[in-house]
ChimeraX commands (.cxc) that place a marker at each C-alpha (Angstrom):
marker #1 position -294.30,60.91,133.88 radius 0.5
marker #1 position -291.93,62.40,135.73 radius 0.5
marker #1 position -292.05,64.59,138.65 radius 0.5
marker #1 position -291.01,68.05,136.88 radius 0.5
marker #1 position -293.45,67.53,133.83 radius 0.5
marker #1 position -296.22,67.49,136.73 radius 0.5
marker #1 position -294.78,70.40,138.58 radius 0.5
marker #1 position -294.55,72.25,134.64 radius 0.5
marker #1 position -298.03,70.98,134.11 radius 0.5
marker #1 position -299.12,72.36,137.61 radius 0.5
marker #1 position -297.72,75.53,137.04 radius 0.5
marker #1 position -299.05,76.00,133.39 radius 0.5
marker #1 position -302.71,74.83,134.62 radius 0.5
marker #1 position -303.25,71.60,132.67 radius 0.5
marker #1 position -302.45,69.40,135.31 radius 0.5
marker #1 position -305.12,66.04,135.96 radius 0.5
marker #1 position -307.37,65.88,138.99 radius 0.5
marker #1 position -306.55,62.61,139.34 radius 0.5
marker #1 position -302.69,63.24,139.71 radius 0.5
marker #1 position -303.38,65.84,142.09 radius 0.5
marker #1 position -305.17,63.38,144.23 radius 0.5
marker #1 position -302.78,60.57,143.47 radius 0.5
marker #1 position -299.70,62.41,144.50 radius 0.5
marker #1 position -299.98,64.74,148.01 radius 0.5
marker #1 position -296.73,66.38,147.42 radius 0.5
marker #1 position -298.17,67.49,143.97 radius 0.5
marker #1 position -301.68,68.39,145.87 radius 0.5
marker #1 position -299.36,70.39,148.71 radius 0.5
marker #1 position -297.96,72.21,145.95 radius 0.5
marker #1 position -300.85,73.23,143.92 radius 0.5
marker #1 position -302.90,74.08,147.69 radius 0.5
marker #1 position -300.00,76.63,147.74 radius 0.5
marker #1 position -299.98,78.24,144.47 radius 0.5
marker #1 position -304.18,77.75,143.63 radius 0.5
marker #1 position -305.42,77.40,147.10 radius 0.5
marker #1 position -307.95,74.96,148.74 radius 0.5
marker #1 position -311.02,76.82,147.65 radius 0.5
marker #1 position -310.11,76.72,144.16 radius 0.5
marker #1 position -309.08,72.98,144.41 radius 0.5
marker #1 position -312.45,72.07,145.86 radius 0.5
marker #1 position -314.13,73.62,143.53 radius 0.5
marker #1 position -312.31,72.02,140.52 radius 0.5
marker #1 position -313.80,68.76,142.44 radius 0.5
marker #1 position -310.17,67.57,143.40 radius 0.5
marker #1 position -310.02,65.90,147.08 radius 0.5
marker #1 position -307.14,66.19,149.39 radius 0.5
marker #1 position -305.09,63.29,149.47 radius 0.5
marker #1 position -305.41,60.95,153.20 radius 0.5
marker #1 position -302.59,62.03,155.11 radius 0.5
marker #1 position -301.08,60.66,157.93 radius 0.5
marker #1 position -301.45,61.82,161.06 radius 0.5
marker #1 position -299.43,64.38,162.76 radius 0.5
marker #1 position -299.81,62.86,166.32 radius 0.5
marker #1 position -296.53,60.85,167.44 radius 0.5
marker #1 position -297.35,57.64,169.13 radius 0.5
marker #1 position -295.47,57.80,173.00 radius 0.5
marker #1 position -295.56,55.32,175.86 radius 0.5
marker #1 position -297.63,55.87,179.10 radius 0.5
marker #1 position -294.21,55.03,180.98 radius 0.5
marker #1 position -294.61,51.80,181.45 radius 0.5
marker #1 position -292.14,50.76,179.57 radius 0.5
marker #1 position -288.63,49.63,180.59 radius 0.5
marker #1 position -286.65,50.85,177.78 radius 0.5
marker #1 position -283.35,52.31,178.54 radius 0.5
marker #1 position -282.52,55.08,176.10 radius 0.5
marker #1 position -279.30,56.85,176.18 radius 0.5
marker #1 position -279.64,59.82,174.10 radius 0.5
marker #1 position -276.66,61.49,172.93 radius 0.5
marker #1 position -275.65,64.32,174.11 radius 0.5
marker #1 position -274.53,67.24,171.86 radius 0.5
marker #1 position -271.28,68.54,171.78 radius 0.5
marker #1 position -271.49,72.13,172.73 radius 0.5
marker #1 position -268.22,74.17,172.54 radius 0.5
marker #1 position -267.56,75.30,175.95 radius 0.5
marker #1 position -266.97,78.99,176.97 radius 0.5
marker #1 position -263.93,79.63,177.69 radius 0.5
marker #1 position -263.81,81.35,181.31 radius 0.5
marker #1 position -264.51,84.53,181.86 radius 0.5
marker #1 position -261.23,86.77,182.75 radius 0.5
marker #1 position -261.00,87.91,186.12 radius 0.5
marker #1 position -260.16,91.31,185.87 radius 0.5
marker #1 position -258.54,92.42,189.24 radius 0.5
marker #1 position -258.60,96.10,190.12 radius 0.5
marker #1 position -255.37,97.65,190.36 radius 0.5
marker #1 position -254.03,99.61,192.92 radius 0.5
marker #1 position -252.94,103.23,192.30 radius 0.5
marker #1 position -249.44,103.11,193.65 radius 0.5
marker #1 position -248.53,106.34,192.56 radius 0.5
marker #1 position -251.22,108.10,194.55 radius 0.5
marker #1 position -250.05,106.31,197.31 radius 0.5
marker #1 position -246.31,106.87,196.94 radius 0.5
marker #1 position -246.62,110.56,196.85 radius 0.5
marker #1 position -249.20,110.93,199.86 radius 0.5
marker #1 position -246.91,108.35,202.05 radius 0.5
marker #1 position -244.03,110.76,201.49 radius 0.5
marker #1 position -245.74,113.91,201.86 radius 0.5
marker #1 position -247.50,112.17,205.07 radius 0.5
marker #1 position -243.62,111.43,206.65 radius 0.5
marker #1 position -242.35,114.61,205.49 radius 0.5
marker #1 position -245.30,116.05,207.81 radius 0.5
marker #1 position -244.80,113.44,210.64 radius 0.5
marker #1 position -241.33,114.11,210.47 radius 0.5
marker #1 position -241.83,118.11,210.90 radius 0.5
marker #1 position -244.36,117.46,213.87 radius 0.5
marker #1 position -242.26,114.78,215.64 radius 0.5
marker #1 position -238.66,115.95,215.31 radius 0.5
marker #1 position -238.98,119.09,213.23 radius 0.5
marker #1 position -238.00,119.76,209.94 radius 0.5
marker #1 position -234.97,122.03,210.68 radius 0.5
marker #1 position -233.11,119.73,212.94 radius 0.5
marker #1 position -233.58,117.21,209.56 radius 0.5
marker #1 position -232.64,119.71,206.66 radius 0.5
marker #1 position -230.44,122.89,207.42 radius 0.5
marker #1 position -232.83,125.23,206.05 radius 0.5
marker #1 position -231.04,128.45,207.62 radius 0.5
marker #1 position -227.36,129.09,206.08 radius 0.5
marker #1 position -226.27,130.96,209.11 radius 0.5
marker #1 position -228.95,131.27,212.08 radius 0.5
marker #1 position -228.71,134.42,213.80 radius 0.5
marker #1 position -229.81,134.31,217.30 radius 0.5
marker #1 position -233.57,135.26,216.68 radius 0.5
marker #1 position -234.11,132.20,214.52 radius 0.5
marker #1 position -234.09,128.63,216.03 radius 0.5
marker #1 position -234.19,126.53,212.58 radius 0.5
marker #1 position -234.05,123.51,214.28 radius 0.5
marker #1 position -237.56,123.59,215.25 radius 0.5
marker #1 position -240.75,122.22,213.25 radius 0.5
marker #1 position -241.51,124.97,210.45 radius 0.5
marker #1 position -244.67,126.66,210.36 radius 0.5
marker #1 position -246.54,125.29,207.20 radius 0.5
marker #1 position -248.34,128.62,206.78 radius 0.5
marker #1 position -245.29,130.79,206.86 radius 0.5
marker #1 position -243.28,128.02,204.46 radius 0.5
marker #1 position -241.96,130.62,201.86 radius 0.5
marker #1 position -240.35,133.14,204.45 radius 0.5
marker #1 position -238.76,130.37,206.66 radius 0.5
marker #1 position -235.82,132.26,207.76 radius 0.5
marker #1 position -238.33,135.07,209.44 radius 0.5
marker #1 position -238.52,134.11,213.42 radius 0.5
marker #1 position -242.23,133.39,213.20 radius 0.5
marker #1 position -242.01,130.54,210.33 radius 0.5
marker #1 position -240.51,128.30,213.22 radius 0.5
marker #1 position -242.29,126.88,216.51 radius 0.5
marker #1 position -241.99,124.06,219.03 radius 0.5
marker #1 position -241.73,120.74,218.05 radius 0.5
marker #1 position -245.31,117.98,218.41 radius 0.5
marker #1 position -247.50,121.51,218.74 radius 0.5
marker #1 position -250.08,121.02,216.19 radius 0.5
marker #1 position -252.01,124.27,213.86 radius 0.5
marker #1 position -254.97,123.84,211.34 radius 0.5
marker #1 position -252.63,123.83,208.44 radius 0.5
marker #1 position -251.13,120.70,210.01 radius 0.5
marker #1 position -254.19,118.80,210.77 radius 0.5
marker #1 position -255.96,119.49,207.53 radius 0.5
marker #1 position -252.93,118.29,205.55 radius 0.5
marker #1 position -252.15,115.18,208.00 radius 0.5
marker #1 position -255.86,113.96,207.82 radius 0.5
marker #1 position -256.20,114.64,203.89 radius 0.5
marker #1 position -252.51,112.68,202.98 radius 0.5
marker #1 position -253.99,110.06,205.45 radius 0.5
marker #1 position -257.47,109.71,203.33 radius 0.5
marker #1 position -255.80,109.85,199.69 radius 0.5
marker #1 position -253.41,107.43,201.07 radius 0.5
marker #1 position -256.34,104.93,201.87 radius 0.5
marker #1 position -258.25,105.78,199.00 radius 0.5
marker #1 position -255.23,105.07,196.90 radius 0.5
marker #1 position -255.46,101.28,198.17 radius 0.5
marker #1 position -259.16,100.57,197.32 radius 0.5
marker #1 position -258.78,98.02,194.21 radius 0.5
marker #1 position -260.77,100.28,191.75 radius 0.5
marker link #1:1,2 radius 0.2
marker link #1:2,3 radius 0.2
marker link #1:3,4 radius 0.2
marker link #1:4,5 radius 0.2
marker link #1:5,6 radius 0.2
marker link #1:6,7 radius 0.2
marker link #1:7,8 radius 0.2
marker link #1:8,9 radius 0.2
marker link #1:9,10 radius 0.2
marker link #1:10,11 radius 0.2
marker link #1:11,12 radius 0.2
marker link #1:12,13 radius 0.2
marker link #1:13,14 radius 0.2
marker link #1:14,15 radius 0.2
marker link #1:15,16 radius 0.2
marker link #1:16,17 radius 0.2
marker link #1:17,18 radius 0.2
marker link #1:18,19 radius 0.2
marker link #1:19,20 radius 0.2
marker link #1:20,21 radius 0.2
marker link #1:21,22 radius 0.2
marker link #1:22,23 radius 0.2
marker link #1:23,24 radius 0.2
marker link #1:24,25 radius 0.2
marker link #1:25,26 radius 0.2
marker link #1:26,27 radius 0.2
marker link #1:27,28 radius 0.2
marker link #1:28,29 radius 0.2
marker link #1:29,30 radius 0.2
marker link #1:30,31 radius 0.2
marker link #1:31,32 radius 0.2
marker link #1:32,33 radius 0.2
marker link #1:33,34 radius 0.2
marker link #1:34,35 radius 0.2
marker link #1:35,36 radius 0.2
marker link #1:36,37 radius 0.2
marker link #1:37,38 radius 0.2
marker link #1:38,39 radius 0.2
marker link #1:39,40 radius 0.2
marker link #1:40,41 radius 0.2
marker link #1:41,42 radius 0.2
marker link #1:42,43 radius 0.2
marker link #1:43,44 radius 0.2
marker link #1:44,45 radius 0.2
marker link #1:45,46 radius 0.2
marker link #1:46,47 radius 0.2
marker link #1:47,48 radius 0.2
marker link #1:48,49 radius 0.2
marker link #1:49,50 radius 0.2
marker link #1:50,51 radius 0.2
marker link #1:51,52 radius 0.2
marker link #1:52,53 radius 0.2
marker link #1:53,54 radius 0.2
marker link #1:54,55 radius 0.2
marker link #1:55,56 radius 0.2
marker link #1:56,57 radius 0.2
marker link #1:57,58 radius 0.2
marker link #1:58,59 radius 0.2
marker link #1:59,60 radius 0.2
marker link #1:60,61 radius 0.2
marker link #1:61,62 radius 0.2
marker link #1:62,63 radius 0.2
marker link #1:63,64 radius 0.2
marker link #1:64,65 radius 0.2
marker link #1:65,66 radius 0.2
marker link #1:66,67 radius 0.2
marker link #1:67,68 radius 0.2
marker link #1:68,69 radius 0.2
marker link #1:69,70 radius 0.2
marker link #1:70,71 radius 0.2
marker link #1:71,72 radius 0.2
marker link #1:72,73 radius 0.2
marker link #1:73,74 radius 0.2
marker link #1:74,75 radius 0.2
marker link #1:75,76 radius 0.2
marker link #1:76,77 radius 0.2
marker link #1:77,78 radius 0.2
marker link #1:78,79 radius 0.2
marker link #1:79,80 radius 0.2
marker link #1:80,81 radius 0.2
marker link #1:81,82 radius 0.2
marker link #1:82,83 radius 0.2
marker link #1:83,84 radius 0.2
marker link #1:84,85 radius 0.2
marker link #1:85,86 radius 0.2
marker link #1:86,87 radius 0.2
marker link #1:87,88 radius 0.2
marker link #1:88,89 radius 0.2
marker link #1:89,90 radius 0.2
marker link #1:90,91 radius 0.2
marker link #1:91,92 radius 0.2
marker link #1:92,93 radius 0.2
marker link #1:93,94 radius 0.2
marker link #1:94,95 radius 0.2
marker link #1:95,96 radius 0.2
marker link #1:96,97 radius 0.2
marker link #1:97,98 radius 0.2
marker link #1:98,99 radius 0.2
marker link #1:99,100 radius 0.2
marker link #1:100,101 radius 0.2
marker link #1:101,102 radius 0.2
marker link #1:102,103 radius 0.2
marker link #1:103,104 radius 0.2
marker link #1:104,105 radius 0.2
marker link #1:105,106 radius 0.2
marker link #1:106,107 radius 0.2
marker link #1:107,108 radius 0.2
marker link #1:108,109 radius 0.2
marker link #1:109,110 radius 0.2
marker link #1:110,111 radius 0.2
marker link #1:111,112 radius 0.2
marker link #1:112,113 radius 0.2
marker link #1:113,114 radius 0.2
marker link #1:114,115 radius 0.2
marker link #1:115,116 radius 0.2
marker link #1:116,117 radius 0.2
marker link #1:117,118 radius 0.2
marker link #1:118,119 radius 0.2
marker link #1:119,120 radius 0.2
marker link #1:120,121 radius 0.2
marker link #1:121,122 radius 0.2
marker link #1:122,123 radius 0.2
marker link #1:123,124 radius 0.2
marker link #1:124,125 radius 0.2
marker link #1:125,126 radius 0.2
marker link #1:126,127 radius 0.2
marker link #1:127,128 radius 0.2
marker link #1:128,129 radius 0.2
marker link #1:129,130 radius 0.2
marker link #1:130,131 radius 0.2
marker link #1:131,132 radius 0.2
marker link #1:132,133 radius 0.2
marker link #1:133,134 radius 0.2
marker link #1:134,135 radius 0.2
marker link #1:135,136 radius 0.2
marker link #1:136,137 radius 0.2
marker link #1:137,138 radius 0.2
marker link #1:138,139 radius 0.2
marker link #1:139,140 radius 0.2
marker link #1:140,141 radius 0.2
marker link #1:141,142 radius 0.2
marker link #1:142,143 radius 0.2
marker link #1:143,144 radius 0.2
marker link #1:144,145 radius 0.2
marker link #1:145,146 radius 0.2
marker link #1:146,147 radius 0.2
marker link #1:147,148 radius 0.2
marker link #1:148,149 radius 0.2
marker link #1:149,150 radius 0.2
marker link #1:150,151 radius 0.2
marker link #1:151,152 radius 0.2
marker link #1:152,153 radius 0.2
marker link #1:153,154 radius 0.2
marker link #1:154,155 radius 0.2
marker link #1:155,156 radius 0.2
marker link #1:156,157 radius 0.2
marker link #1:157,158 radius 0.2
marker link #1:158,159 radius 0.2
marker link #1:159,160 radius 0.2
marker link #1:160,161 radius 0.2
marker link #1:161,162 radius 0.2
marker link #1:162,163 radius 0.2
marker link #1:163,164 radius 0.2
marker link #1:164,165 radius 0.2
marker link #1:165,166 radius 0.2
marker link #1:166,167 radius 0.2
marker link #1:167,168 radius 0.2
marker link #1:168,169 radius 0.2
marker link #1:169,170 radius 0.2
view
């Protein structure tokens, strides 16, 4: 008979004892659909199966076994994803650092003619007073050269921190 008249024959009920006991892929079939209870109680015995224990040496043999080894796709590496600089950041605080170093040092008037046509009251070769930057051709906008004010400091020390900040690798 062949194997799907049995598995029609299972299905529809009719199927022999003695075939399920005969054949265990048959009996592993009808276990599924039926179950064992019902199979025992038809008087049908489960087929002698082997045994799912796999025989393995103590070690004592000297059996060399290479075993293959798969062939995994390998991972491409990962990108290295350096942190850029901000250059721009750092352009514009360098110059605005020189632009202060060069007002301290040598002072900005002696640099850039600032006045058109000094009068004696104004010395525009001097550094210029950062505070007093919009009325520089007033007397007072103007002081000695390498004297340092708040205004200088604060703006020396904060181009000087943006400026390092700027060269951290973010």
């Amino acid at each position: 008979m062949a194997p799907l008249d049995e598995v029609k024959r299972l299905l529809d009920g009719t199927v022999d004892p003695d075939a399920l006991e005969a054949n265990p892929e048959l009996y592993d079939m009808a276990e599924t659909i039926y179950g064992r209870d019902t199979l025992e109680h038809l008087g049908v015995e489960a087929p002698e199966r082997p045994s799912d224990s796999i025989f393995q040496p103590n070690g004592d043999s000297k059996h060399e076994v290479e075993m293959p080894l798969p062939n995994l796709p390998t991972s491409p590496d990962p990108e290295v994803v350096e942190g850029k600089r901000s250059w721009i950041i750092f352009s514009l605080t360098f110059i605005i650092f020189a632009l202060l170093m060069v007002n301290l040092v040598v002072g900005l008037g002696s640099v850039v003619p600032l006045c058109d046509s000094p009068d004696l009251e104004t010395p525009c070769e001097d550094k210029l007073t950062l505070t007093s930057i919009a009325d520089y051709e007033s007397p007072n906008s103007w002081t000695e050269t390498m004297s340092i004010n708040t205004a200088d400091g604060v703006l020396t020390v904060l181009s000087t921190a943006l400026m390092a900040y700027s060269l951290r690798k973010k």
